[in-house]
C-alpha positions as CSV (number, residue, x, y, z in Angstrom):
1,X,120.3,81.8,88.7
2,X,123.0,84.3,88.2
3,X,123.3,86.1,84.7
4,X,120.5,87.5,81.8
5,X,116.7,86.1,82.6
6,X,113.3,86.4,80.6
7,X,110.4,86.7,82.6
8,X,108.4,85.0,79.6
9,X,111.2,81.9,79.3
10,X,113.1,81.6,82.1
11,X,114.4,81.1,84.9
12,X,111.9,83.1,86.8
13,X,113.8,84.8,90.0
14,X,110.4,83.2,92.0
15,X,111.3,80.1,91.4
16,X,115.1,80.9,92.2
17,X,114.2,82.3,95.9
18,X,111.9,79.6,96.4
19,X,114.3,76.5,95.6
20,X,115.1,75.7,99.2
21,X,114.2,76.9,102.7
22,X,116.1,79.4,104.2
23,X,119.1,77.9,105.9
24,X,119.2,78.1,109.8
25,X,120.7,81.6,111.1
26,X,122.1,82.7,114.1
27,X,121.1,86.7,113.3
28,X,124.0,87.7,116.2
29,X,126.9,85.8,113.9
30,X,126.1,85.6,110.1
31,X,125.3,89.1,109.5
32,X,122.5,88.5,107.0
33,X,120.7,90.7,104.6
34,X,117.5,91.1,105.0
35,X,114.4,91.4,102.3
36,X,111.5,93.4,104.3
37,X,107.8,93.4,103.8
38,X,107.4,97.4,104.9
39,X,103.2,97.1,105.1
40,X,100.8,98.5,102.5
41,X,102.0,102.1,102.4
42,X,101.1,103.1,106.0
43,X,104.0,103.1,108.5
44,X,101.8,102.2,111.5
45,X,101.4,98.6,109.8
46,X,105.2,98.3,109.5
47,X,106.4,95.8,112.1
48,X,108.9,96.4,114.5
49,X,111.1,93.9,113.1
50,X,111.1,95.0,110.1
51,X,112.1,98.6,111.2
52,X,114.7,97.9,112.9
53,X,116.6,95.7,110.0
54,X,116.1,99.3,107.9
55,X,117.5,101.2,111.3
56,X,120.4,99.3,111.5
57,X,121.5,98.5,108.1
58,X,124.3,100.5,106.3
59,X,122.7,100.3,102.7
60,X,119.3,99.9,102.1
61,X,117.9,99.3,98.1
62,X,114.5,98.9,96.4
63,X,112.1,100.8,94.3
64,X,112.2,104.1,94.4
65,X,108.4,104.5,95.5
66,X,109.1,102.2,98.3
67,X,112.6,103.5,99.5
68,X,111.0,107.0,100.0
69,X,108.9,105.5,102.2
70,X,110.8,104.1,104.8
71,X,113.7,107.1,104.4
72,X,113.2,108.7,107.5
73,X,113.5,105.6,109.5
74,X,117.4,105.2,108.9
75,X,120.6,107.0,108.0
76,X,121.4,104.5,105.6
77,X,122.8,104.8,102.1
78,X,120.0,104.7,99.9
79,X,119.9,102.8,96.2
80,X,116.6,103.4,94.3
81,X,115.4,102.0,91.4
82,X,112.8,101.4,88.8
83,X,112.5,98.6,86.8
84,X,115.0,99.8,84.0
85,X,117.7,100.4,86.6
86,X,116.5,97.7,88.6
87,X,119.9,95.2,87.9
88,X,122.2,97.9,88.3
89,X,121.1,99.1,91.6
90,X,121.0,95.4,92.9
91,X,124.7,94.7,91.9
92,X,126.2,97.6,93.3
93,X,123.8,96.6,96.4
94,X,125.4,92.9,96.1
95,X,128.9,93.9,96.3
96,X,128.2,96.7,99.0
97,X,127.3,93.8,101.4
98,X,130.0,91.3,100.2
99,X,132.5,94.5,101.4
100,X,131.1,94.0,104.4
101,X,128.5,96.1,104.9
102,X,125.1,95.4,106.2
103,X,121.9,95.8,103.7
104,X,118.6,95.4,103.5
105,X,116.0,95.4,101.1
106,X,112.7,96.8,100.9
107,X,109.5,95.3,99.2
108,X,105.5,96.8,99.9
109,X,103.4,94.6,101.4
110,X,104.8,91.2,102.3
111,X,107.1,89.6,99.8
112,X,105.7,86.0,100.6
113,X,101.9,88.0,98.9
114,X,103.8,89.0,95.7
115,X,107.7,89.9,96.0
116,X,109.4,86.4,95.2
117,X,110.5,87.8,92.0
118,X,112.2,90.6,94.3
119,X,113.6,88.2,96.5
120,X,115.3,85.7,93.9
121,X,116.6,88.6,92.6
122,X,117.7,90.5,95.7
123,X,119.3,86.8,96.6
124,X,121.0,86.4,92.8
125,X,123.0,89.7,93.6
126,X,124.1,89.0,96.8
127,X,125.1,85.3,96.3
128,X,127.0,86.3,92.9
129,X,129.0,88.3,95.0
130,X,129.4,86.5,97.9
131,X,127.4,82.8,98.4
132,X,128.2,82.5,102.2
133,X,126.4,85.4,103.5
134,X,122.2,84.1,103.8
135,X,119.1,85.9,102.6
136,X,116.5,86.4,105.5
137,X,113.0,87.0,105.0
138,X,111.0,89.4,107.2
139,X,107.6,89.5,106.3
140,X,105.3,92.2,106.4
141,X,101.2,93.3,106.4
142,X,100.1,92.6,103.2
143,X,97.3,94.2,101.2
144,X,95.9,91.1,100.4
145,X,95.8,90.6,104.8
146,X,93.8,94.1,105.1
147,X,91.6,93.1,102.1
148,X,90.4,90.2,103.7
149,X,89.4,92.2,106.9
150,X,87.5,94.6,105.5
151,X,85.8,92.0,103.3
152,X,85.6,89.6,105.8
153,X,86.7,87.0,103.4
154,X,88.6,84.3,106.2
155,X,91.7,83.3,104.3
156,X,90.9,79.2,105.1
157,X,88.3,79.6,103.0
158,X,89.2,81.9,100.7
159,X,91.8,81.3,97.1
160,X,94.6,83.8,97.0
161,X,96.0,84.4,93.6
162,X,98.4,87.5,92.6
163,X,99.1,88.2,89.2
164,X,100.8,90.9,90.4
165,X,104.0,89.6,87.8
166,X,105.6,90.2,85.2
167,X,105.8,87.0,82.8
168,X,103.1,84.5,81.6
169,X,100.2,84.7,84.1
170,X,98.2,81.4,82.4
171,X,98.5,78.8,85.4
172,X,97.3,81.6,87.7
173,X,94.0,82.8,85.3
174,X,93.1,78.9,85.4
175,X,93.7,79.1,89.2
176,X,91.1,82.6,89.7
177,X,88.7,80.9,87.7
178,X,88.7,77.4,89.0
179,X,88.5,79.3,92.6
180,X,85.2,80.9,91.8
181,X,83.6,78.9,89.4
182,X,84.5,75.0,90.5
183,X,85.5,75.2,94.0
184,X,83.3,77.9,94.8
185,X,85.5,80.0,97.5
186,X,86.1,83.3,98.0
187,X,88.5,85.0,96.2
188,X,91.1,87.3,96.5
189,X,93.7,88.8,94.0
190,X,96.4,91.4,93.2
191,X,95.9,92.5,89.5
192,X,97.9,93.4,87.3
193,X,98.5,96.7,86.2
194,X,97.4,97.6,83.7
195,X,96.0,94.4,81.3
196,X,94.5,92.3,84.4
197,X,92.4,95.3,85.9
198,X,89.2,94.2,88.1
199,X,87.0,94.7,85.4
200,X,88.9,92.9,82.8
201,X,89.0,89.6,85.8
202,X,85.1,90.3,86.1
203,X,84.7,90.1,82.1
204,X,87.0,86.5,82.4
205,X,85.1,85.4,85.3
206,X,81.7,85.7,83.8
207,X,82.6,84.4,80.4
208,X,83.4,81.2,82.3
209,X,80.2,80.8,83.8
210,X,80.5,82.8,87.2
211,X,77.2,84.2,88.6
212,X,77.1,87.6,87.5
213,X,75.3,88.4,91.4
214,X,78.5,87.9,93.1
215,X,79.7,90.6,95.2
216,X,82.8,91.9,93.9
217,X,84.5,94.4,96.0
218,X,87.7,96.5,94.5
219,X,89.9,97.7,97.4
220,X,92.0,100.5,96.6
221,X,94.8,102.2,98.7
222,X,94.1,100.3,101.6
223,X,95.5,102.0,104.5
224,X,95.9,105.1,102.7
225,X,94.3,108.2,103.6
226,X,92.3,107.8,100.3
227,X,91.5,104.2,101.4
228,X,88.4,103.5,98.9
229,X,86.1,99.9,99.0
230,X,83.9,99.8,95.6
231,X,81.3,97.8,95.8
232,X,79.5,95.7,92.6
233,X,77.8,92.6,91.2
234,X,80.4,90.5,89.2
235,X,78.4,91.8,86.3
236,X,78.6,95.7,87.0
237,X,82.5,95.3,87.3
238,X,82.8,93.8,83.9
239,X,81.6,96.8,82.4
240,X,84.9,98.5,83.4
241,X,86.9,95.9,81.5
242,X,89.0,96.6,78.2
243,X,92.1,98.4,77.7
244,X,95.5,98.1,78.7
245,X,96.5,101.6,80.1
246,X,96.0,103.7,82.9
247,X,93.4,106.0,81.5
248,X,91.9,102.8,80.5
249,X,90.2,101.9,84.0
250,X,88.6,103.9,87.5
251,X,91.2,102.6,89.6
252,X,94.6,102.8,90.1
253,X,97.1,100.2,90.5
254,X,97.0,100.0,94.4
255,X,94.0,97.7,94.5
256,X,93.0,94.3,95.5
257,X,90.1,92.8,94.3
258,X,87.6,90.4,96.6
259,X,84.9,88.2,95.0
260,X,82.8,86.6,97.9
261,X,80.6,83.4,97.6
262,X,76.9,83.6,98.9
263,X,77.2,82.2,103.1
């Protein structure tokens, strides 16, 4: 994938990470770099495995809101980033670990939930530098995970669908409404901050025939001191729709939203 990509044309780093399956690695001789899931922002859901790849590696890189998070766990070398700096940091992050040291990366949540994007790119800059050294996974608690406990929405019968993404989200609106209104499952998605807010998926729900009576519960901060569960009808959420801004909408961007079918 390697050079200049548009989220809205292509190629979509997603796609990129998610090409092939990770390639078989002996962890005591290939000295890989790791992408970590570090939990939904409360270190008591990060796993062991995943702290100890941040412990032991010599640079660690990621958003700058995630990286504080997990700072006191290591002595590493630190590259933060937004999403202006975002290509920079993860060059000088690929050719750190094609010198030979070790790095990790660090997503919220679980990057097989919503950080493929993350991942292809994390994997661009380390392959452009060096293609021999692997790419490992280690996956974290998700939000979407803790949404569906305090819900009680079991995932086998329940449609996950993030459109927590940047790029065309089309496929996946066709996907949240087929879930509630044709297949009738539960439902659970990351919006998107801020044009895909719960009340705006409410407003899109109902205007394809979903029975304003569903329960529709918005999640927000989950494992966060100021953990909050909202609860509505379908119908009463819509009202928050419109806008496209922060001050636009209740609740912040930390939120998962759960529709749940009648049992």
């Amino acid at each position: 994938m390697s050079g200049e990509y548009d989220l809205d044309s292509g190629p979509d780093p997603a796609t990129f990470a998610a090409a092939t399956a990770e390639p078989d690695i002996d962890e005591e001789t290939d000295d890989p770099v790791y992408a970590v899931g570090v939990g939904p922002g409360n270190q008591e859901y990060l796993t062991p495995r995943g702290e100890r790849a941040i412990r032991d590696a010599d640079v660690v890189v990621g958003f700058t809101t995630v990286v504080e998070f997990v700072a006191d766990l290591t002595d590493a070398d630190l590259l933060t980033c937004g999403y202006k700096d975002e290509a920079e940091a993860l060059e000088a992050f690929g050719e750190r670990v094609a010198a030979g040291e070790s790095g990790t990366a660090v997503a919220m949540g679980d990057p097989n939930h919503s950080g493929y994007q993350f991942v292809g790119k994390v994997q661009d800059a380390v392959e452009s530098e060096d293609p021999e050294i692997p790419v490992r996974v280690i996956p974290g608690i998700s939000a979407i995970q803790m949404a569906a406990s305090r819900a009680r929405t079991p995932m086998e019968d329940t449609e996950f669908v993030t459109l927590h993404k940047s790029g065309d989200l089309e496929s996946d609106m066709e996907r949240l409404v087929a879930a509630v209104t044709d297949d009738e499952r539960h439902l659970l998605t990351l919006p998107r901050p801020y044009d895909r807010m719960p009340g705006d998926l409410a407003a899109t729900l109902l205007e394809a025939g979903a029975d304003p009576d569903l329960e529709a519960l918005v999640l927000e901060k989950l494992t966060h001191d100021e953990e909050t569960v909202h609860r509505f009808t379908l119908g009463e959420l819509s009202e928050h729709a419109g806008g496209s801004g922060k001050d636009d909408t209740p609740f912040s961007d930390l939120v998962v939203l759960a529709v749940r079918q009648p049992v």
